[in-house]
C-alpha positions in Angstrom: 25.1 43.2 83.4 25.4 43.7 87.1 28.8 42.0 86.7 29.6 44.5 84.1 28.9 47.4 86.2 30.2 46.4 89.6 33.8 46.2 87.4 33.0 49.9 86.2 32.0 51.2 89.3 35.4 49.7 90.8 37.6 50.8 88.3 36.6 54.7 88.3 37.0 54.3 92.1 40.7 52.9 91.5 41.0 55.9 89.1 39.9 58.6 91.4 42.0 57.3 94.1 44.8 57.3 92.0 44.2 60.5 90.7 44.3 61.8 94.0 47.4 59.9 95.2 48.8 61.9 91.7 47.5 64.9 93.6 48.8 64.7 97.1 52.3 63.6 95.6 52.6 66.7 93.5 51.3 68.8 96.2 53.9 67.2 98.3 56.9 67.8 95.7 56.1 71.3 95.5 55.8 71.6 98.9 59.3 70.5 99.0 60.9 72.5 96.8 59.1 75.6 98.1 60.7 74.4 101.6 64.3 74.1 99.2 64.0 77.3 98.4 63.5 79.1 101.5 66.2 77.1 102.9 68.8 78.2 100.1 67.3 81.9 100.5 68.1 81.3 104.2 71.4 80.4 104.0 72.0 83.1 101.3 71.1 85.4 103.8 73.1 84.4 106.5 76.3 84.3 104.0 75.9 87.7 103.7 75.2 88.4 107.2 78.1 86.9 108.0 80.1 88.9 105.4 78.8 92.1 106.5 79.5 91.6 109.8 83.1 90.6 108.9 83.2 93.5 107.0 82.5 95.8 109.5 84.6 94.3 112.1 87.5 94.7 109.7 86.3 98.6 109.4 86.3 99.0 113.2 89.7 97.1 113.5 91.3 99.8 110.9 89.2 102.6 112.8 90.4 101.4 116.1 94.1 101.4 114.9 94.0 105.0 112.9 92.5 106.0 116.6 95.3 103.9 118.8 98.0 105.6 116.3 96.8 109.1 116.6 96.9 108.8 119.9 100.0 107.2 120.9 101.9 109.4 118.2 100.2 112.8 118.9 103.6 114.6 119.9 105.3 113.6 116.4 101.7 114.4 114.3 101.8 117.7 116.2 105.6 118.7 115.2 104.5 117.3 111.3 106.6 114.9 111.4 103.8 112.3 111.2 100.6 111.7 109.0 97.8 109.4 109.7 95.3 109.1 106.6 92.5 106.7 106.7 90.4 105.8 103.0 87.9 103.9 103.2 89.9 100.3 103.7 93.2 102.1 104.1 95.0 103.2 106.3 98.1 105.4 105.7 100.8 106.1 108.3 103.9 108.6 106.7 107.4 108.7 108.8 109.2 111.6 107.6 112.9 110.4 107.2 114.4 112.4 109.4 112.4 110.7 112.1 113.8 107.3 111.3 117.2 108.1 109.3 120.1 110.0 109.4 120.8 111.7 106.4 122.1 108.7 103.4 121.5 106.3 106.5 119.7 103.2 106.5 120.2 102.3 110.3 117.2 103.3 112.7 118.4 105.5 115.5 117.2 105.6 118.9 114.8 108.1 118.4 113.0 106.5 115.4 113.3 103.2 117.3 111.1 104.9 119.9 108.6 106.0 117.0 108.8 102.3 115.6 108.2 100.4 119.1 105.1 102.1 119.8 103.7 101.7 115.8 104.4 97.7 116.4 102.6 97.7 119.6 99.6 98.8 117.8 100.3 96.8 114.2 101.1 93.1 115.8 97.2 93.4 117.0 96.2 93.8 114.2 94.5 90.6 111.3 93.9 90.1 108.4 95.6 93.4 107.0 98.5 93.5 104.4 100.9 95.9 106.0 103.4 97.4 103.2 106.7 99.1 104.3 106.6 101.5 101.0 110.5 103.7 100.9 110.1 106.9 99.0 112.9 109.7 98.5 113.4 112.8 97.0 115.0 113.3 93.6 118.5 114.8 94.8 120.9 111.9 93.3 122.8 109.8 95.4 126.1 111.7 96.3 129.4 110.4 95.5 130.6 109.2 99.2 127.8 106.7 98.8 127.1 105.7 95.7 129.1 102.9 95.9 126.5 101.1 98.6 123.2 103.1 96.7 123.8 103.6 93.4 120.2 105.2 92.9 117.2 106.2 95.1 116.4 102.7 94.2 118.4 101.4 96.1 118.3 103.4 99.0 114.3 103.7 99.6 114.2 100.2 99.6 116.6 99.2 101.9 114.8 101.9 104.0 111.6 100.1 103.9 113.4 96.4 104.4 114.9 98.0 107.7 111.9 99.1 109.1 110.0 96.0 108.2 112.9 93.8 110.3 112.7 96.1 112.7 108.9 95.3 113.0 109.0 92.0 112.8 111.4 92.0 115.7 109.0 93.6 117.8 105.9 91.2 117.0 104.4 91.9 114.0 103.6 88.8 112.0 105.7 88.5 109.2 103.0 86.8 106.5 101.4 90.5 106.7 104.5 92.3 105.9 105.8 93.7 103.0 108.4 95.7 101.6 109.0 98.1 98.0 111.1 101.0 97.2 109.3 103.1 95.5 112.5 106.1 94.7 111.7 109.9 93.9 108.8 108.7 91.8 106.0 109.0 94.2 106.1 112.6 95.9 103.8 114.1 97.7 104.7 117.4 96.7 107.4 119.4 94.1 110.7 118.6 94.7 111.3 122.3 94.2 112.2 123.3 97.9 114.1 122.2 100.8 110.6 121.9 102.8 109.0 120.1 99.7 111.9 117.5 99.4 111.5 116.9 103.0 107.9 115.5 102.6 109.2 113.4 100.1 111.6 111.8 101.8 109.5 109.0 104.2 108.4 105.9 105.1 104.8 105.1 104.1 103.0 102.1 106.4 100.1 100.9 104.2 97.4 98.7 106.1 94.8 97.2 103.2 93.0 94.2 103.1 94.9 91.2 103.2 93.5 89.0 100.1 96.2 86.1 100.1 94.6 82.8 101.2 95.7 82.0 104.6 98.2 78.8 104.6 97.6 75.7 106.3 100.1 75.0 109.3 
């Protein structure tokens, strides 16, 4: 009987201590996964951190330029010759022709070379930015001494916008954040009703956005 009791007596003993060891490991594994969990809310927000600050560099890098721009083309802005229009992530820098072109021209003169040197100065500092050359015209067709070379506006605002983006590249801007379109009469900025109106039309549009293609191993 004493026998029988000293065996019960040891096995709730083994049962309780097991019991507990049940305990402590459960305790432990939540323990655990609590610490899991702050970790991964951790990291979450240090991802985000990171993307805000990113974020905001990017905004004070666009900033900066519109600023740099403004400043370094004041004299052409003042005359109207020049635009600078910042949205949100996008900046907007319109050349009227005549500042870049002669009239049916698709060389840069001297002048607009002068214009162009000091925008490139200011672009090639400038990362992780798409920077699209965009050609727009007026809707006066093509005239007959050179409609051989243009037969359209097509033709004509694009190879605009190619110049100036060869042009650019030559003086530093990196080419994997250049771009080029010809966009014709089909964009204006105003009626193409009046000498002055057709003039507005007629320009070079320098488009900074954000550059989403995935940069390319070297």
């Amino acid at each position: 009987m004493k026998k029988a009791v000293l065996t019960l007596l040891a096995l709730a003993i083994g049962t309780g201590a097991c019991a507990t060891t049940n305990d402590s490991n459960q305790k432990i594994a939540a323990l655990e996964k609590e610490l899991q969990n702050k970790d991964n809310e951790l990291a979450r927000l240090k991802a985000n951190d990171a993307s805000l600050k990113s974020a905001e560099t990017k905004a004070d890098d666009l900033s900066r330029a519109n600023r740099d721009l403004s400043q370094d083309l004041k004299d052409e802005i003042a005359k109207g010759n020049i635009t600078i229009n910042q949205l949100r992530d996008r900046l907007t820098v319109s050349v009227l022709q005549e500042v870049l072109f002669g009239s049916g021209k698709t060389e840069i003169h001297q002048e607009g070379k002068k214009v162009l040197d000091r925008v490139a100065n200011i672009l090639k500092g400038i990362d992780n930015r798409s920077i699209m050359i965009e050609g727009h015209t007026d809707n006066v067709p093509i005239g007959s001494k050179l409609v051989e070379k243009f037969p359209t506006n097509w033709e004509l605002s694009t190879a605009r916008a190619t110049t100036v983006l060869r042009y650019l590249q030559e003086k530093g801007v990196k080419p994997e954040h250049l771009g080029a379109a010809g966009f014709s009469e089909y964009r204006p900025v105003a009626p193409n009703d009046m000498d002055a109106n057709r003039q507005k039309n007629r320009r070079i549009d320098i488009v900074l956005t954000p550059d989403l293609q995935p940069k390319q191993a070297s």
